[in-house]
N, C-alpha and C positions, 0 to 999 in steps of 0.2 A: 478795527475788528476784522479777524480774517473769515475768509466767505471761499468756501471748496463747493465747486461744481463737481458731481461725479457721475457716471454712467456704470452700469453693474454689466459684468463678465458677457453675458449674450445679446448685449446692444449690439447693433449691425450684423446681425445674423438672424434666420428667417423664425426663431423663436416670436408663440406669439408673446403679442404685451410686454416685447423686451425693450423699446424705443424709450425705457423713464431716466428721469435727470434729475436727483437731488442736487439740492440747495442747501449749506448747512451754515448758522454761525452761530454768534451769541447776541444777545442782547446788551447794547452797550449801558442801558436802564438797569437793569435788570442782573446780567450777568445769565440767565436762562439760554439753555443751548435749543436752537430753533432748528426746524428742518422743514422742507415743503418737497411733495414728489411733483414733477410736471412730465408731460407727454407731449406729443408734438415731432417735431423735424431737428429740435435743437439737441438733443441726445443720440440721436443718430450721426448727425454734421462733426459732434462731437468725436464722436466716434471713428468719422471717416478722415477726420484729421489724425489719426494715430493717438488718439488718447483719451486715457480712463477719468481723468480728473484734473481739473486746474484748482492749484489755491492763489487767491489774491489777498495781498497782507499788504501793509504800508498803505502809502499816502502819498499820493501826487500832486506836486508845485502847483498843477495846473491839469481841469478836466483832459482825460484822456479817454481812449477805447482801446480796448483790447482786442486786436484782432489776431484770430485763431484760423489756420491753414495746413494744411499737408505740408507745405514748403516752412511753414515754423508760424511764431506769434512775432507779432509788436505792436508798441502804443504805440497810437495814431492819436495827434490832436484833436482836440473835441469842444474847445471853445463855442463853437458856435452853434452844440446843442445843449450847453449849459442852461437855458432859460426853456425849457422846450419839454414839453411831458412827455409822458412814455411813448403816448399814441405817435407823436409827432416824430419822437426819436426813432422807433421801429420804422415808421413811416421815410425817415431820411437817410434811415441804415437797408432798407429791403432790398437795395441790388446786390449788401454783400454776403445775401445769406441769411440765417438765422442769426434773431437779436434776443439777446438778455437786456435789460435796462434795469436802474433804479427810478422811484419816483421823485417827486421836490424834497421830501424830507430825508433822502437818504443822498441826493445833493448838498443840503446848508447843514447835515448833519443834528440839525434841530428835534427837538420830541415832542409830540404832541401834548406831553403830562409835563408837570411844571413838580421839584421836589419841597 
């Protein structure tokens, strides 16, 4: 299911309350188009990397991370926070920045509702 990170036109400018980062996808249940606004450092970081938006689509062999830079992106392997919750993941990501994660069930792909 594809998942667009976005930042709106006056992020990293001294506008207030312009630091927000939607989250947009669908519901692979469902098929319902979700969205959540967040605040913080990670819309601005966004920002100061040269860009308005990332979409991520597909499906990787093997846990990855995306990392996001002025200098450009790449996955980075990530085996070895596949077992490891959010808390832990931000926690073992916090020197490089701001972190987005998913939780265990956006890991095994699992749903909590059974059809």
């Amino acid at each position: 299911m594809p998942v667009v990170f976005a930042v709106g036109p006056l992020c990293g400018t001294p506008a207030p309350t312009s630091a927000r980062l939607s989250v947009v996808s669908r519901s692979p249940l469902t098929g319902t188009i979700y969205d959540c606004s967040a605040g913080g450092r990670f819309a601005w970081r966004l920002r100061a990397a040269g860009l308005f938006a990332i979409l991520v689509e597909g499906k990787s062999p093997r846990p990855v991370v995306l990392a996001v830079t002025a200098a450009g992106e790449e996955l980075l392997p990530a085996e070895v926070l596949w077992t490891k919750g959010v808390g832990e993941t931000v926690r073992a990501l916090s020197d490089r920045g701001s972190v987005a994660a998913i939780g265990p069930r956006g890991k095994t792909g699992s749903s909590s509702q059974t059809s």
